[in-house]
C-alpha positions in Angstrom: -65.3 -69.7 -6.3 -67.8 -71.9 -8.4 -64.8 -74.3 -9.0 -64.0 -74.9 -5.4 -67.6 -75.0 -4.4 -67.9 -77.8 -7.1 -64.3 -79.7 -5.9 -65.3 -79.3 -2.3 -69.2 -80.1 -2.8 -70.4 -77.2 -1.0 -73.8 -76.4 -0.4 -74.3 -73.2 -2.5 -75.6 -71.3 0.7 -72.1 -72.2 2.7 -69.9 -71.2 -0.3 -71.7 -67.6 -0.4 -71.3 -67.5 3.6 -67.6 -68.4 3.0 -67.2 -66.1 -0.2 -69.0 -63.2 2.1 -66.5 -63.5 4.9 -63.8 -63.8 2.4 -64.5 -60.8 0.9 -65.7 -58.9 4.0 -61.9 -57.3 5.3 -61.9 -55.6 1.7 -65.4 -54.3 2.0 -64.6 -53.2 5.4 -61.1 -51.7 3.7 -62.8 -49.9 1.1 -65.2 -48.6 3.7 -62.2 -47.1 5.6 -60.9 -45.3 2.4 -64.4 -43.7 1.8 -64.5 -42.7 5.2 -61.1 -40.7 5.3 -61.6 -39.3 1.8 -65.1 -37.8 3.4 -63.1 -36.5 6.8 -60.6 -34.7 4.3 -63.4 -33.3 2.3 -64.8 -31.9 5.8 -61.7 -30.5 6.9 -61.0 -28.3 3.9 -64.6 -27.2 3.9 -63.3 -25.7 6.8 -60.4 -24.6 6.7 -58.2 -24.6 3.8 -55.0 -25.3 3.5 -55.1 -27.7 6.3 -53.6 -26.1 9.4 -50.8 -27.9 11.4 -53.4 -29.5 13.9 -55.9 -30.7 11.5 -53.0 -32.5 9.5 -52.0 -34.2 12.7 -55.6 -35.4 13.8 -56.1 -36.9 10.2 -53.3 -38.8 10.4 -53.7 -40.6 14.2 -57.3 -41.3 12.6 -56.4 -42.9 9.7 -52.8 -44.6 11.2 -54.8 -45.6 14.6 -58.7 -45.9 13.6 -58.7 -46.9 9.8 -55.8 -48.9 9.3 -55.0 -47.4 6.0 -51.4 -47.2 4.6 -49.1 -43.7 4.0 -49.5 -44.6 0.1 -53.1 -45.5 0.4 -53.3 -42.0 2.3 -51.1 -39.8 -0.1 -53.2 -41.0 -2.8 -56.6 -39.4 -1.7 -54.9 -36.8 -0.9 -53.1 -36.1 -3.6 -56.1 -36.2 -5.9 -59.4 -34.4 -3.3 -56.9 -31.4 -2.5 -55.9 -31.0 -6.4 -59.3 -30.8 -7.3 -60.4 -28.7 -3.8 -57.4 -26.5 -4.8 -59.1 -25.5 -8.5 -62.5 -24.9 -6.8 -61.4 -23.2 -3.7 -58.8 -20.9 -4.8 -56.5 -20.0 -1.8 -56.4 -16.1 -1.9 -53.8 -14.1 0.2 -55.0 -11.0 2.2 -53.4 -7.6 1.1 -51.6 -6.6 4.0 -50.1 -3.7 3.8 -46.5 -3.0 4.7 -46.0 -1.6 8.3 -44.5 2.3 8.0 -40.7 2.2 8.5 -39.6 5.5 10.5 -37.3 5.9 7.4 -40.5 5.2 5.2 -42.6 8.0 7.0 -42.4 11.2 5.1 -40.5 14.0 7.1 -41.3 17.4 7.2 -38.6 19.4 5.6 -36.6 21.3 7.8 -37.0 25.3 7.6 -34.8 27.2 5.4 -31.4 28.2 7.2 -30.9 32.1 6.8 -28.9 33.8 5.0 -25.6 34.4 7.5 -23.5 37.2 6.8 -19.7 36.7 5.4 -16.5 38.2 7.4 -13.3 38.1 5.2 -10.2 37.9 6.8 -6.4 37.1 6.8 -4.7 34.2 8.7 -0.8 35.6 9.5 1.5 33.0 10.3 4.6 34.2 12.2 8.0 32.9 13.8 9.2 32.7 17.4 10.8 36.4 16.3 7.4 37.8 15.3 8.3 38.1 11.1 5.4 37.2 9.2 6.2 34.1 7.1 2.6 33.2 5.8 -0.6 34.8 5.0 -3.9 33.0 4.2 -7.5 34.9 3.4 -10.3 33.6 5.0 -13.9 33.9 5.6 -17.0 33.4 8.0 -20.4 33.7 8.5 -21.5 35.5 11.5 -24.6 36.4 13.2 -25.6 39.5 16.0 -26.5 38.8 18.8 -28.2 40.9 21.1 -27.8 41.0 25.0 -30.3 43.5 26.7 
């Protein structure tokens, strides 16, 4: 700037008043980035990962409010939630599994009782009533009593 000021014969207190508000968008700019890195900071102290809704209020502010860029954006980003991520650990709850009815232990049944056998022969005979096959068997049975 001292060259120009020298070319253009500036008083030194205009060149600083022009160098000022030359340099004043990038101070402004710079401002911005500070400001969003802080708002990030904030919204992991509270809540961390960043739910859906936080994620989208971050990003109208800083698209719509501080004029920064996607990369500028990814950036800070990038590097405050590496570093939150070491300090604040995410740790899942221990849930554990809901009971299945198959996973529920079932009483075992009671013991059938011992049944009885009946042995027997299965006859097979023709239209004429000769025998022309016999088969043993067998069945369990029970008693029943009626009165």
């Amino acid at each position: 700037m001292n060259g120009k000021q020298f070319e253009l014969k500036l008083d030194p207190e205009v060149a600083l008043t022009i160098e000022n508000d030359e340099r004043q968008p990038y101070r402004e700019h710079k401002k911005n980035l500070q400001e969003y890195e802080a708002c990030l900071v904030e919204e992991l102290e509270f809540k961390f990962p960043l739910g859906d809704r936080a994620k989208t209020e971050l990003q109208d502010y800083w698209k719509k409010e501080l004029k920064l860029t996607a990369d500028e954006v990814e950036a800070i980003e990038d590097r405050v939630i590496a570093a939150f991520a070491i300090t604040h650990p995410v740790v899942e709850p221990i849930v554990p599994p809901i009971p299945t009815p198959e996973s529920i232990a079932q009483p075992e049944p009671p013991p059938k009782p011992k049944l009885p056998t009946f042995a027997f022969e299965v006859v097979t005979v023709d239209v004429t009533g000769k025998e022309i096959a016999c088969k043993p068997g067998s069945a369990t049975y029970f008693n029943v009593s009626f009165g």
